[in-house]
N, C-alpha and C positions, 0 to 999 in steps of 0.2 A: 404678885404684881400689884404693884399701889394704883389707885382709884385714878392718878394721873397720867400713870403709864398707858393703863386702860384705854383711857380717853383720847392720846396721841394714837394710839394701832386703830381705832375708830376711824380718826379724823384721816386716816393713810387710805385706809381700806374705802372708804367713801370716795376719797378724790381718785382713789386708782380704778374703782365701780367709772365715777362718771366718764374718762378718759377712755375707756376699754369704749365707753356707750358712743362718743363721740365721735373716735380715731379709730378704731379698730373697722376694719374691713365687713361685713355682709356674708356670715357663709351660707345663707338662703338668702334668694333675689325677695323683695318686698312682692307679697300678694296683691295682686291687683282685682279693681274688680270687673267680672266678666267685661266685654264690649265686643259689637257688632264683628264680623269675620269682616277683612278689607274688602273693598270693589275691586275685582280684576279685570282688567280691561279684557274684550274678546281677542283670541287669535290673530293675527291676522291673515287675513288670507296668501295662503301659498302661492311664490310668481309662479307663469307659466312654466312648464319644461321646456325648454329648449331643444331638440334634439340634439345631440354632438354629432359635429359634422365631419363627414367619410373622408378616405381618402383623396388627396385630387389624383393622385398618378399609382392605383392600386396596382400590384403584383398580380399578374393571372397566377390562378391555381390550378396546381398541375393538375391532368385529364385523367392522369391512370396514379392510382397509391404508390408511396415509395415503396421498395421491396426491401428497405429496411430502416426503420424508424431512426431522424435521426438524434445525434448525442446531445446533450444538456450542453449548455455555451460554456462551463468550467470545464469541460472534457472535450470538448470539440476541437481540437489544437492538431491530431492524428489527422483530422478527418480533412481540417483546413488544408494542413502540410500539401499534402497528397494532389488536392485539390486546386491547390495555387500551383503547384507543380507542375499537375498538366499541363496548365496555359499558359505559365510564362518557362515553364523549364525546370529542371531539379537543381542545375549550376546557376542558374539567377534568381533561384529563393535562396539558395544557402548564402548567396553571396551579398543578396540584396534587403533581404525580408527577415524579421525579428522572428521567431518561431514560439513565443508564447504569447499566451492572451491575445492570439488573434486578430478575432471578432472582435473583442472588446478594441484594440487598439485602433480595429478600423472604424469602427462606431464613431470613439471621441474624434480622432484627426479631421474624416468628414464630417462632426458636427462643429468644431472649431475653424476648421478653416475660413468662412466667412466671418470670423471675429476678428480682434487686433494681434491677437497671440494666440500660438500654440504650443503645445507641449510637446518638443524635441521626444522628449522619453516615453511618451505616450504614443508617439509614430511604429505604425506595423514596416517599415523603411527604413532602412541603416542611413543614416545619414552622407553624404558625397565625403569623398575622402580630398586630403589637403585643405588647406586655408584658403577662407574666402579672398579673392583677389581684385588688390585695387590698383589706380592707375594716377598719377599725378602726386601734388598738393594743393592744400589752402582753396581756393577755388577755380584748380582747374580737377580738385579731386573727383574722380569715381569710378564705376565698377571696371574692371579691367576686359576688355573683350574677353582675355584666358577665363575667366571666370567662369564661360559656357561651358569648356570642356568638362568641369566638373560634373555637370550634369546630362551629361550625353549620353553617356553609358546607359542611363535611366531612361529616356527618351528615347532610344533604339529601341529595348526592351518592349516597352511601352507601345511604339509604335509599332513592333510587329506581333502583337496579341492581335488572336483573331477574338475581333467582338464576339459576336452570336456566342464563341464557346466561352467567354469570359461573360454574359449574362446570364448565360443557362446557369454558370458555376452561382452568381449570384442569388438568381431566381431558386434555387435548390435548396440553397442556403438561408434563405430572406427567413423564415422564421426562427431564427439564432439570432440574426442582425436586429429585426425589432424587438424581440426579448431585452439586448444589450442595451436598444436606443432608450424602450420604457424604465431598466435599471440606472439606465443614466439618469433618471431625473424628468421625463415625460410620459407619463402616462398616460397621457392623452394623446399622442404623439403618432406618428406613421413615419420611419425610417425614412420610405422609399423617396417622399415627400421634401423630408430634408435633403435627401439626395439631391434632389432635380433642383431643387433650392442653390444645394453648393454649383454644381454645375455651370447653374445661370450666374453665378459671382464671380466664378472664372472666369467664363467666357466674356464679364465685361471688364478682364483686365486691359488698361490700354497698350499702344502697339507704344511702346517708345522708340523714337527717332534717334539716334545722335548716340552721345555719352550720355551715360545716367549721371548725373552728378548727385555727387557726396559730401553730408556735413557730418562732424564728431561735434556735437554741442555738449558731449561730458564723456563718455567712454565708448559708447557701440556706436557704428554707424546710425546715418538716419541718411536719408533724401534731403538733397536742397530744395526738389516740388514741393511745398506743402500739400498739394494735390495728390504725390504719389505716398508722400508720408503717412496721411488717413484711410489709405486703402488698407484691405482686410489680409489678413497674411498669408490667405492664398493668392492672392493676386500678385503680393511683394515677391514672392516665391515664384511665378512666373516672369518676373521682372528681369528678377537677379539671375533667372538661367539662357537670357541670351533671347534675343525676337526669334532665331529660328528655332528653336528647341520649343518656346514658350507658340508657336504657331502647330507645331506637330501636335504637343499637348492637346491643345485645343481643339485641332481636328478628330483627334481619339475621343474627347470626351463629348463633339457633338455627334459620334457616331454611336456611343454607351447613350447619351439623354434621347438620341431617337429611337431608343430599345425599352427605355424603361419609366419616359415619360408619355401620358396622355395626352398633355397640353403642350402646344407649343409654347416657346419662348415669346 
């Protein structure tokens, strides 16, 4: 290699040294030197505990042990069947009442029902057979008197369960039902509580007078009250079964809230 050539791989080898020195990345962080460890502010002090507050409408616990422990809530379906059976009948669970998941079904419905919706398929209740029924057009639309029949069959049923034995079936069962309530989503939570909650939401569905009147502002019905349109959809659901059916209801259910609530209304 000539004396020149030499001199050019120098001058290469130099510039690509200073580049590497300049451009190239750090693969050890630069040493620094010691300095004092940071100030850490102190702790601060932890808020009080609060206790968490008890039930307002506790379940009594039974006086004497079961004499047989009961099923975990993914198996309890046997137990419910049977159960529901007794008090309203073996012909009006088969005919009326969904046969799985329960517990769970009755859980969500009574925790929904005070909302704007529920979920049909989540109901432990076969839903009323035939098409909801209406009556008119334009604005003289709404619900059809027939519409009651739908749900009467259900209201009969209903109205003649004797309470006492349909709380005991409850009270027997309450620790499967709060299991389901805490899986739903509260853990903090007391079933029985929400109970007495729904209750009070029904019982202040109003008495409506007259025709219910009807608007279609895009495809399902709604109410022309903007009053009755913001009620919660157990309440809509008493609406829509008729003032007498929606008054028996009612009566049943203040006879269930004087069983299982502490506190009056």
């Amino acid at each position: 290699m000539t004396p020149f050539r030499i001199a050019i791989v120098v001058v290469i080898l130099a510039i690509a040294g200073i580049a590497a020195y300049w451009f190239w990345p750090f693969t050890q962080p630069p040493v620094l030197p010691p300095s004092k460890p940071p100030l850490v502010a102190p702790p601060a002090p932890a808020p009080a505990e609060v206790p968490p507050q008890g039930p307002q409408n506790p379940i009594p616990q039974a006086e004497t042990p079961q004499p047989q422990p009961l099923p975990t809530v993914k198996e309890s379906d046997p137990a419910m069947r049977d159960a529901i059976s007794g008090v309203v009948g073996k012909d009006a669970f088969e005919r009326w009442f969904v046969p799985e998941r329960i517990v769970h079904r009755i859980v969500a419905t009574i925790d929904n029902l005070p909302r704007k919706n529920y979920a049909q398929r989540l109901s432990p209740v076969k839903p009323p057979s035939g098409l909801f029924q209406v009556t008119g057009k334009d604005d003289d639309l709404a619900i059809a008197p027939a519409n009651a029949e739908r749900y009467t069959p259900y209201v009969r049923a209903l109205d003649a369960i004797d309470t006492t034995k349909l709380v005991a079936v409850y009270t027997h069962f309450y620790p499967l039902f709060q299991k389901a309530y805490v899986e739903l989503g509260y853990p903090n939570g007391y079933f029985n509580d929400r109970l007495v909650e729904v209750i009070d939401n029904l019982l202040a569905a109003p008495e409506v007078k007259g025709p219910v009147k009807l608007v279609v502002p895009h495809v399902l019905y709604e109410y022309a009250d903007p009053d009755l349109q913001q009620r919660s959809a157990g309440q809509k659901l008493l609406i829509r079964m008729g003032p007498e059916n929606a008054a028996k209801v009612k009566a049943k259910l203040r006879e269930i809230r004087a069983k299982v609530a502490k506190a009056r209304p």
